[in-house]
Backbone bond lengths (Angstrom), bond angles and torsions (degrees), N, CA, C in turn:
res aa  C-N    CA-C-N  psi(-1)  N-CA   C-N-CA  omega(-1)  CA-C   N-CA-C  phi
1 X - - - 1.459 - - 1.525 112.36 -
2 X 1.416 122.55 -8.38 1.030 111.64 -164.65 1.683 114.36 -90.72
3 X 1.566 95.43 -12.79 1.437 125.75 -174.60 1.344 93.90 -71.98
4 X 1.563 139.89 -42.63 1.627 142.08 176.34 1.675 111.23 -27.68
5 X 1.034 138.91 39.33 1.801 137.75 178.84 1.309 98.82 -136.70
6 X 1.413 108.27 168.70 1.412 136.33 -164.80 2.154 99.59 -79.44
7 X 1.376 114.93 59.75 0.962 103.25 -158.71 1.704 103.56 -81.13
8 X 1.147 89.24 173.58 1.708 107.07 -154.91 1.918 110.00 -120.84
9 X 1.060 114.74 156.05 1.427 116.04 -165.52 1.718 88.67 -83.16
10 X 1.825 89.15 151.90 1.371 101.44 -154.28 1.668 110.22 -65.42
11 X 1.471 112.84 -19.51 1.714 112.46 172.32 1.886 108.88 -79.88
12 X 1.274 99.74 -24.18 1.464 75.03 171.89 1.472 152.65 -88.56
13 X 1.298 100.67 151.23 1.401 116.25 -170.04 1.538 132.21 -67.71
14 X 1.631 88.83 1.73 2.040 108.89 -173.17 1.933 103.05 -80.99
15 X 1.207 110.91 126.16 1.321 98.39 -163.72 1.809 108.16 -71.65
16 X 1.370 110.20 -175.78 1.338 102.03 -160.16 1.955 84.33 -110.55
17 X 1.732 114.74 134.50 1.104 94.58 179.73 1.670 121.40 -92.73
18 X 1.010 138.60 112.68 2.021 107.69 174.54 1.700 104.12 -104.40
19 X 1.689 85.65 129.72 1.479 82.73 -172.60 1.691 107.81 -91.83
20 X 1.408 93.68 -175.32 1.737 107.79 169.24 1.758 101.37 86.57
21 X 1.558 120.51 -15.13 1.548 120.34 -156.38 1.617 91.35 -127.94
22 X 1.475 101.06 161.00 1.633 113.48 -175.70 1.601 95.01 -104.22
23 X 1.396 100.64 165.32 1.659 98.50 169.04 1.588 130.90 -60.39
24 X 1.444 101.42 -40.68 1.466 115.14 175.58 1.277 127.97 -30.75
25 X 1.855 88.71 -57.46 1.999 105.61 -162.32 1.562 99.90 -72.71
26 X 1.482 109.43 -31.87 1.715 123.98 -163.80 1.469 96.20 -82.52
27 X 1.184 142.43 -6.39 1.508 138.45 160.23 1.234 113.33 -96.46
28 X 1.253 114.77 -40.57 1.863 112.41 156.24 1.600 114.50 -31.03
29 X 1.483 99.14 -52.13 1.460 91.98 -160.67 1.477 98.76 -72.14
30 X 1.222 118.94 -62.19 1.518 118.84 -163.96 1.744 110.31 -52.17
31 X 0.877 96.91 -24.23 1.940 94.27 -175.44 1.945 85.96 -77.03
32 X 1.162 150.84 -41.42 1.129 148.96 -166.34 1.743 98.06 -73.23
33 X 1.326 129.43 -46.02 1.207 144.26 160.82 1.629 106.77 -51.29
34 X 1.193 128.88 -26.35 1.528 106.44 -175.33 1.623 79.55 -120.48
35 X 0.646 153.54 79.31 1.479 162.68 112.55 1.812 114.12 110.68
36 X 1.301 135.42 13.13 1.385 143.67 171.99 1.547 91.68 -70.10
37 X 1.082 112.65 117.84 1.733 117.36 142.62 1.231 139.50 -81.73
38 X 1.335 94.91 -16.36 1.913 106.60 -151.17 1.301 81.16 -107.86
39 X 1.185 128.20 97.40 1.819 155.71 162.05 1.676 101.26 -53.12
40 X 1.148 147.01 105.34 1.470 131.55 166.07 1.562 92.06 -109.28
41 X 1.239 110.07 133.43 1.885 126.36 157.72 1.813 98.90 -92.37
42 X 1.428 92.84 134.80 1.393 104.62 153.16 1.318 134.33 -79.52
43 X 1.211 122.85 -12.65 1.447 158.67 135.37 1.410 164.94 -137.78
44 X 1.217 141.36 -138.05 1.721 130.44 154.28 1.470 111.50 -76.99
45 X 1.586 104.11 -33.06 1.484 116.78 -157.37 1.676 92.19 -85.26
46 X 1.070 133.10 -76.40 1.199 111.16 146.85 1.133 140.12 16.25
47 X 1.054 136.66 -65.74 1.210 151.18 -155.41 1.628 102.98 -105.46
48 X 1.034 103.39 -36.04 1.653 96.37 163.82 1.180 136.47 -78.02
49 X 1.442 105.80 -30.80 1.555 108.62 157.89 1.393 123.00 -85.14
50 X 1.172 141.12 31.86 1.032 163.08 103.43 1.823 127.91 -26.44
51 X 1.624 84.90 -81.72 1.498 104.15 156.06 1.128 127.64 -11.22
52 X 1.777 97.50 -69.79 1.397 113.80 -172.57 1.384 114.27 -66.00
53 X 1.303 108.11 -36.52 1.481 123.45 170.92 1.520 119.44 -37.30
54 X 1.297 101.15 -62.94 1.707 120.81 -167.23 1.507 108.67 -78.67
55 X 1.217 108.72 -18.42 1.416 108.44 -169.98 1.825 93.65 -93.88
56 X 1.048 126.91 -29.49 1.388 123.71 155.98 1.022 155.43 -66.37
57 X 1.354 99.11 -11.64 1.685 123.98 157.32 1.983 102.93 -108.24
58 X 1.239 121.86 4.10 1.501 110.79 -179.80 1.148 124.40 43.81
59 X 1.810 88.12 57.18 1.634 97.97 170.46 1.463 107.77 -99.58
60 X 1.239 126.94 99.37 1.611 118.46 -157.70 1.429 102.45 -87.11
61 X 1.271 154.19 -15.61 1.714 163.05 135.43 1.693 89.11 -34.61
62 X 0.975 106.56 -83.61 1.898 94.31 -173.39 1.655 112.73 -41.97
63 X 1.332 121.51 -60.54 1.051 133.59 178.16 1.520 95.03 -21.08
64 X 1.402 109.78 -70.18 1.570 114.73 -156.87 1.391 113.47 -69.36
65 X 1.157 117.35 -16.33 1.169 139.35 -176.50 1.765 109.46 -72.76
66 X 1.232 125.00 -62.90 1.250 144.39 160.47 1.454 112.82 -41.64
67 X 1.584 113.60 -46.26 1.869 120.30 -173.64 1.113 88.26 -70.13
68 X 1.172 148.48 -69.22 1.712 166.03 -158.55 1.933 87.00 -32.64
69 X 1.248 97.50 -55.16 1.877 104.78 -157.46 1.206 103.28 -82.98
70 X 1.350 129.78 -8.21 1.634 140.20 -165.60 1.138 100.08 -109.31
71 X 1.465 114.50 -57.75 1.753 90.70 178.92 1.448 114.96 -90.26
72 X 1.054 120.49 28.64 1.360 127.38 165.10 1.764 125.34 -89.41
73 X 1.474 95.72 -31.07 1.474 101.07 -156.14 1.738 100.73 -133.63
74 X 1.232 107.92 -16.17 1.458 110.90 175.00 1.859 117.50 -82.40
75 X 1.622 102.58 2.72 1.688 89.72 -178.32 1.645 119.06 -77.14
76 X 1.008 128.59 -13.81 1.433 126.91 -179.97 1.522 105.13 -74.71
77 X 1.437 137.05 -33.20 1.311 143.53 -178.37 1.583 129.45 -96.23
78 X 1.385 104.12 83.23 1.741 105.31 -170.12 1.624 111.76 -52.22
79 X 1.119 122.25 -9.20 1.439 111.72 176.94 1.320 115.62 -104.76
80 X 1.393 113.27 -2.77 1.484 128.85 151.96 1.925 107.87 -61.33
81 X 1.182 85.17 -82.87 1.459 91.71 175.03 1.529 117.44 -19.38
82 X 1.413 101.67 -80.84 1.794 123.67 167.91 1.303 100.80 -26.50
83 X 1.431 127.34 -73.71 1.876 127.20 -174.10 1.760 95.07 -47.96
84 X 1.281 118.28 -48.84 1.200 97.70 -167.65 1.481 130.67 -51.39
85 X 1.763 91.42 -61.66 1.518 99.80 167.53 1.196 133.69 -74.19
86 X 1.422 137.36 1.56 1.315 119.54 155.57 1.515 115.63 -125.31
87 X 1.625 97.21 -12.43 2.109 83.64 161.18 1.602 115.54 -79.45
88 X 1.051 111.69 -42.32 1.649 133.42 177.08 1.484 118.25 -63.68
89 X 1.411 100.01 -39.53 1.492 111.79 -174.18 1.711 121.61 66.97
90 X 1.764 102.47 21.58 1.595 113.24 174.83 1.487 113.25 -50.24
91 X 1.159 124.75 68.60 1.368 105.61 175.92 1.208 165.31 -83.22
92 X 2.093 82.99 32.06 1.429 119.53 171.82 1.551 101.68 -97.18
93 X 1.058 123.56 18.22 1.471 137.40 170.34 1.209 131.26 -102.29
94 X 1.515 113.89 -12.47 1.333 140.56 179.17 1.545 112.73 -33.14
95 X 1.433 106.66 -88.83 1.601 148.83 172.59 1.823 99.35 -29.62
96 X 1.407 91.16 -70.70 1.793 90.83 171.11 1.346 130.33 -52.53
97 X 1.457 107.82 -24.18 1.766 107.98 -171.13 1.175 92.97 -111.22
98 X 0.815 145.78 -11.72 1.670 127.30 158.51 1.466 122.21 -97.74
99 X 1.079 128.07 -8.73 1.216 144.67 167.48 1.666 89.82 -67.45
100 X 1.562 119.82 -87.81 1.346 115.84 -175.65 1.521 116.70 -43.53
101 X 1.138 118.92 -50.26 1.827 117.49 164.61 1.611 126.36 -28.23
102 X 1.377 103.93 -46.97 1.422 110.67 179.51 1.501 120.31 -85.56
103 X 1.540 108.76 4.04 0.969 129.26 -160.53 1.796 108.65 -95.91
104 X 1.561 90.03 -55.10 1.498 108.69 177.17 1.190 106.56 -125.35
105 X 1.857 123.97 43.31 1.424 104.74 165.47 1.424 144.74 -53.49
106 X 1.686 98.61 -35.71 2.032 109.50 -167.96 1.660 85.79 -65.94
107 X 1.445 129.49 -50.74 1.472 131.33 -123.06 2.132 79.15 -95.67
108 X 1.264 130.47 -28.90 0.796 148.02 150.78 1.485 117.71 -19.51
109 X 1.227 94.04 -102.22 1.504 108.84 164.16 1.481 144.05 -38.24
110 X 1.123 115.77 -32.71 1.567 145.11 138.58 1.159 123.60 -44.19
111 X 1.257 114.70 -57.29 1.506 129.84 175.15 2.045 124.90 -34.20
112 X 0.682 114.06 134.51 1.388 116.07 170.26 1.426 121.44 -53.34
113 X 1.255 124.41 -38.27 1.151 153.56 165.62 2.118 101.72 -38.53
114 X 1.228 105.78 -50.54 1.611 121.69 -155.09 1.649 84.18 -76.64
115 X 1.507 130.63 -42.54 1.248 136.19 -163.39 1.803 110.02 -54.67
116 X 1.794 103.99 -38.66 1.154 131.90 -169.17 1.388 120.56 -77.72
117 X 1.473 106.85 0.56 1.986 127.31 -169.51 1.248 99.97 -56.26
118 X 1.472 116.70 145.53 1.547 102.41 131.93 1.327 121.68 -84.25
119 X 1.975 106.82 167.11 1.642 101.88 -168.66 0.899 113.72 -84.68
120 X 1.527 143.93 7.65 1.506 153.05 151.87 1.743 99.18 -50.44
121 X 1.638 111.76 -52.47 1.453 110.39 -170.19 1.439 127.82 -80.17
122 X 1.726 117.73 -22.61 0.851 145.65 140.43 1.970 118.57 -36.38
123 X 1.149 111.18 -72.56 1.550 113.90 177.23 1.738 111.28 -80.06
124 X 1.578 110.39 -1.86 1.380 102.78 140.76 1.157 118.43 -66.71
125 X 1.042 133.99 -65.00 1.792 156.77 176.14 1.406 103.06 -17.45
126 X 1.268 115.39 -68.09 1.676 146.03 -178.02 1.624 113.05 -51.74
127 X 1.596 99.78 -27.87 1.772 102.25 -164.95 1.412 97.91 -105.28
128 X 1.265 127.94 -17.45 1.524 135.83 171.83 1.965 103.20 -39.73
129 X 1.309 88.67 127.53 1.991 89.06 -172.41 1.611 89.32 -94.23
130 X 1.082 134.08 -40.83 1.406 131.59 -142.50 2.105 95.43 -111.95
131 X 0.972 120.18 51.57 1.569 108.20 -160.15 1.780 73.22 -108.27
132 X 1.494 125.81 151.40 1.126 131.72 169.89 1.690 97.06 -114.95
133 X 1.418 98.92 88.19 1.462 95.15 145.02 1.878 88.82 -169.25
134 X 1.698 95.78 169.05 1.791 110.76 -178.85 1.206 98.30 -52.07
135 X 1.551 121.06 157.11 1.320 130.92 161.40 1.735 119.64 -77.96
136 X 1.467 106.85 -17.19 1.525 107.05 169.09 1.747 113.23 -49.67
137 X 1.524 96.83 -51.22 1.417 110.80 -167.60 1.722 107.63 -68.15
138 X 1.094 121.49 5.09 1.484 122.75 -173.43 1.840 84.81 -126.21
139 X 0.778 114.30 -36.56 1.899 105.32 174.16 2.035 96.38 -58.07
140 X 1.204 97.45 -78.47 1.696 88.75 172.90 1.287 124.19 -36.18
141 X 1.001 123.98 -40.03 1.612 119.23 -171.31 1.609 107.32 -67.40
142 X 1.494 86.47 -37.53 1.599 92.47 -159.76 2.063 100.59 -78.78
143 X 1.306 112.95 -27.89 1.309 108.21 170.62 1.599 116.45 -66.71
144 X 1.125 104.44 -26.60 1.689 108.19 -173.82 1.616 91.39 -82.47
145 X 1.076 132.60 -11.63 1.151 125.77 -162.65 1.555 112.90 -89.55
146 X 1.556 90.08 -36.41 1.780 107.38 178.89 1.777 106.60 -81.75
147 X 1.133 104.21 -70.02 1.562 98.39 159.52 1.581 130.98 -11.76
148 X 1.414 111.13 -33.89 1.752 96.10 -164.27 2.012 74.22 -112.07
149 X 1.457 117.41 -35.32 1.887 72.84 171.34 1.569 129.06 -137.24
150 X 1.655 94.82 61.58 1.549 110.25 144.95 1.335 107.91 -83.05
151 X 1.668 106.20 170.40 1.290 102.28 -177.38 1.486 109.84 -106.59
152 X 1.285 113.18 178.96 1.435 109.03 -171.71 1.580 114.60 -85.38
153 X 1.739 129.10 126.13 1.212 116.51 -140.83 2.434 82.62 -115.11
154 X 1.010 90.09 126.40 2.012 97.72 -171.90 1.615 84.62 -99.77
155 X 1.207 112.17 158.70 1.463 139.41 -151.56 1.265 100.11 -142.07
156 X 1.331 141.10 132.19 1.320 123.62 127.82 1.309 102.02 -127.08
157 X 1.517 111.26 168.79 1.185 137.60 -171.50 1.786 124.92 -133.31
158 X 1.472 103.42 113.00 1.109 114.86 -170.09 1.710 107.13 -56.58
159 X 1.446 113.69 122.21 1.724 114.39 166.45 1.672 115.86 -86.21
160 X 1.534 93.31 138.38 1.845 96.54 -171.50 1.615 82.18 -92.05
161 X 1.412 78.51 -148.55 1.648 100.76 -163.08 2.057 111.22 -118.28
162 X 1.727 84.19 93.75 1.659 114.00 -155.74 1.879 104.89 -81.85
163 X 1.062 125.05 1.87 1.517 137.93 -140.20 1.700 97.57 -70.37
164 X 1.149 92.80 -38.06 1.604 103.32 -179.54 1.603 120.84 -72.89
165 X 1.433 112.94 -24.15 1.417 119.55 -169.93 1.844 102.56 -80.34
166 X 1.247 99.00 -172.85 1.378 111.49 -177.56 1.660 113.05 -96.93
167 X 1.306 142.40 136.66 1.446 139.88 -159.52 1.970 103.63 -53.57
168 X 1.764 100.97 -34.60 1.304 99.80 -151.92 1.365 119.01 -94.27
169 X 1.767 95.16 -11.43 1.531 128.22 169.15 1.687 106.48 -62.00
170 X 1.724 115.31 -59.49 1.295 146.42 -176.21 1.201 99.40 -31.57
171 X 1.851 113.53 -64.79 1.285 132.93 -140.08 1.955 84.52 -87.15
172 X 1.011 116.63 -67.86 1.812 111.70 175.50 1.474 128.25 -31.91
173 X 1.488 101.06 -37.99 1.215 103.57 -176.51 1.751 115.91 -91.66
174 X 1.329 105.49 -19.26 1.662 115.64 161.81 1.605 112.13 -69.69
175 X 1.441 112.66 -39.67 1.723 105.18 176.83 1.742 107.07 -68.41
176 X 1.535 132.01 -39.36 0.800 126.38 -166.82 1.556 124.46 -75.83
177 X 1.643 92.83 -33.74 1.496 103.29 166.38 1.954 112.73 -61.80
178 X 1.205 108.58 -57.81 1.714 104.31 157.18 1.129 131.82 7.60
179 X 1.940 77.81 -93.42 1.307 120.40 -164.55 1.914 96.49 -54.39
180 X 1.414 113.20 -31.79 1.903 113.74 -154.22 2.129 72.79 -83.90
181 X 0.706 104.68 -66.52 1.564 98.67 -160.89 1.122 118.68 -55.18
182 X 1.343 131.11 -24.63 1.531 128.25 165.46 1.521 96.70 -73.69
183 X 0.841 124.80 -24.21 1.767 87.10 -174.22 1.601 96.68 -106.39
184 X 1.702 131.59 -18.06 1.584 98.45 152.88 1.429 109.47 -50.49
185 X 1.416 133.71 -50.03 1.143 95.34 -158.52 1.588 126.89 -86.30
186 X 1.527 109.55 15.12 1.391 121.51 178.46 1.558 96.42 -81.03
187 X 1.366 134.15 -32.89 1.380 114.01 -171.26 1.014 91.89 -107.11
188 X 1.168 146.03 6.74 2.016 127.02 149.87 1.675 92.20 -76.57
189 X 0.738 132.43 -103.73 1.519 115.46 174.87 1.668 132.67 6.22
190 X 0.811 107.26 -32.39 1.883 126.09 172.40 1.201 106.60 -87.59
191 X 1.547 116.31 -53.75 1.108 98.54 176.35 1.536 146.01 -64.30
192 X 1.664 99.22 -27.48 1.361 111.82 -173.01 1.392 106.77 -90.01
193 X 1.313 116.22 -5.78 1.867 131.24 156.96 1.557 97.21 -59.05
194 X 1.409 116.44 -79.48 1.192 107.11 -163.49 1.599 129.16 -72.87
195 X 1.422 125.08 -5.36 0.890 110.39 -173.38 1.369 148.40 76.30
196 X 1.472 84.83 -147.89 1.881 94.95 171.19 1.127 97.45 -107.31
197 X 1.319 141.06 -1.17 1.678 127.13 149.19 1.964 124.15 -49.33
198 X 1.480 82.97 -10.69 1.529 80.13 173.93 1.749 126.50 -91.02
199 X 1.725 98.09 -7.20 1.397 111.19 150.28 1.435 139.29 -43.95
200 X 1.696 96.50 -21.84 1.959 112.30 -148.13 1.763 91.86 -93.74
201 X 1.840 99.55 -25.72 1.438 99.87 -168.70 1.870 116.47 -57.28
202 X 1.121 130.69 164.78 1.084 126.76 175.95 1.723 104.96 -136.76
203 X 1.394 108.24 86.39 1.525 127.10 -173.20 1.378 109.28 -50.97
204 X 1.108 87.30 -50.62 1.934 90.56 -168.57 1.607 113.74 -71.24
205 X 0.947 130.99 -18.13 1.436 164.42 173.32 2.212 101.31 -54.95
206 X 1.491 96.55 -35.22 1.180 108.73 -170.17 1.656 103.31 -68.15
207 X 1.432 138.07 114.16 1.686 109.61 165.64 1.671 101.44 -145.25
């Protein structure tokens, strides 16, 4: 599999690309391939893209190699954990990340940290049957969540022909027109952030 790239005749000088991987993790591996054993991560993050790496070429020695450093060093960080088990799919990570989840959900969810999810980890969050906390507090999270990454939606608004009105009339009815169109277009924007995560909500649940 590793042979799968746009490979290039052996004099040339056109570099070889492999996508989806950074340089770092992809020199990790090969120095372990020409005889390095002693694997050092510079971090969790690290080490997961790695992971992902090795587990995509089915290098199962790396693999184990990488889990070893993940569940070692990723327990203090629930969004470590979280990346693990559902971007990674560690599912010797399970027990730990939901254990800590239920632990610090409200302070969780609130957090700045929660804003920064991916929506794979997020509509994990959402599909959890047994999570003990209100569903209001997961409606908030999840709006603050869409909010910081939709993008910012600019408006303008065509002016007719006002000549007849009064300056102060003019000026009210230009803020209001604005004001009405920025925020349609703030909740078309929200919406197409959230999706089908807005399935997970449970409205009636709200009282």
């Amino acid at each position: 599999m590793l042979l799968e790239t746009n490979k290039k005749e052996r004099n040339s000088k056109e570099l070889i690309k492999i996508p989806n991987h950074e340089p770092d993790v992809f020199n990790l591996m090969l120095s372990y391939a020409y005889g390095d054993q002693n694997l050092e991560f510079v971090d969790a993050a690290q080490a997961m893209r790695f992971h992902a790496l090795v587990d995509q070429y089915l290098m199962t020695k790396l693999k184990a190699v990488s889990l070893d450093y993940l569940m070692k060093n990723c327990l203090k960080d629930i969004c470590d954990m979280l990346t693990c088990l559902v971007i990674l799919d560690i599912k010797e990570m399970r027990n730990r990340a939901l254990l800590t989840l239920h632990a610090k959900s409200i302070s969780f969810l609130e957090s700045e940290e929660f804003k920064l999810l991916d929506v794979r980890i997020v509509e994990f969050i959402l599909n959890l049957k047994h999570l003990d906390i209100e569903e209001i507090h997961l409606w908030r999270a999840l709006l603050s969540w869409a909010k910081h990454n939709c993008g910012n939606s600019t408006m303008q608004v065509e002016s007719g022909d006002e000549s007849d009105e009064p300056a102060a009339k003019k000026q009210c009815t230009r803020e209001n027109g604005l004001k009405g169109d920025a925020q349609k277009a703030e909740g078309a924007s929200l919406r197409k952030t959230l999706g089908s995560l807005l399935y997970y909500v449970r409205f009636l649940a709200m009282s």
